[in-house]
Wavefront OBJ file of the C-alpha trace (Angstrom):
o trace
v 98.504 83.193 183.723
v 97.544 84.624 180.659
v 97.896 88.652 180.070
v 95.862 90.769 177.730
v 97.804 93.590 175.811
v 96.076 96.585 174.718
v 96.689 96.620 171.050
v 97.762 100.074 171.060
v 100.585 99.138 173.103
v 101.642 96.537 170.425
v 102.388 99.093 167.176
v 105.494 98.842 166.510
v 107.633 102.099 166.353
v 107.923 101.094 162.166
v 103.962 102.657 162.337
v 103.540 106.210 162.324
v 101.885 107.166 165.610
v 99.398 109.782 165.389
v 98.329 111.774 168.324
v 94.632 110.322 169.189
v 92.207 112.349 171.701
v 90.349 110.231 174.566
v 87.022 110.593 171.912
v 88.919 109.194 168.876
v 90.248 106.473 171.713
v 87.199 105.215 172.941
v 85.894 105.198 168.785
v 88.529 102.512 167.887
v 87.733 100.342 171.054
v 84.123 100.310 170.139
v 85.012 99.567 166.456
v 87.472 97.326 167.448
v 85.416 95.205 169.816
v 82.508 95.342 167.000
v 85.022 94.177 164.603
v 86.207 91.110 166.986
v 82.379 90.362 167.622
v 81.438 90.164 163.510
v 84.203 87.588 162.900
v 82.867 85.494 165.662
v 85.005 86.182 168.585
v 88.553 84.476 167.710
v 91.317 85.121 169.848
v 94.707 85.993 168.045
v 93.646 88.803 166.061
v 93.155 91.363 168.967
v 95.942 93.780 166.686
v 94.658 93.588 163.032
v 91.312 94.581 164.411
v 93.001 97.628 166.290
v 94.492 98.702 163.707
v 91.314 98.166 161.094
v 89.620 100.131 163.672
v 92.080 102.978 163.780
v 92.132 102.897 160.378
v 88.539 103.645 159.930
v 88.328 106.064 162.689
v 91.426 108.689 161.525
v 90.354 108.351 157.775
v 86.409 109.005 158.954
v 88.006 111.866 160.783
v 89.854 113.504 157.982
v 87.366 112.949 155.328
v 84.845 114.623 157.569
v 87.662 117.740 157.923
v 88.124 117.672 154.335
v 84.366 118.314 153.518
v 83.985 121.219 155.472
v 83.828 124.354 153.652
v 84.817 127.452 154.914
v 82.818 130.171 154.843
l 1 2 3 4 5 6 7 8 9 10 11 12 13 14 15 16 17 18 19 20 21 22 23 24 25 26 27 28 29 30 31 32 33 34 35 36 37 38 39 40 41 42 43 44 45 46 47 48 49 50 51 52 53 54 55 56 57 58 59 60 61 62 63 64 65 66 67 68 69 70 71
């Protein structure tokens, strides 16, 4: 029987874990999944793309933060 991990259950407690809202959740699945299907659906990698996705999401977040101006 083979068992799928979600990969955000696999970062190890050596990454700093940042507090993600059930939007900014379901953003990394969808990036992650696109990610999986553009290198041609190999197994194996299900935590690098996580974590690429992750990455993109939280930096997209802050750099959107960052270039709002208060009035």
């Amino acid at each position: 029987m083979h068992m799928r991990v979600d990969p955000a259950h696999q970062e190890s407690g050596q990454v700093k874990s940042e507090h993600l809202n059930p939007e900014q959740q379901e953003r990394i699945r969808s990036r992650a999944h696109q990610i999986y299907e553009e290198h041609g659906r190999e197994e194996g990698h299900a935590l690098n793309h996580w974590l690429q996705a992750k990455a993109e999401v939280v930096n997209r977040g802050r750099s959107l933060k960052g270039g709002m101006k208060e009035n």
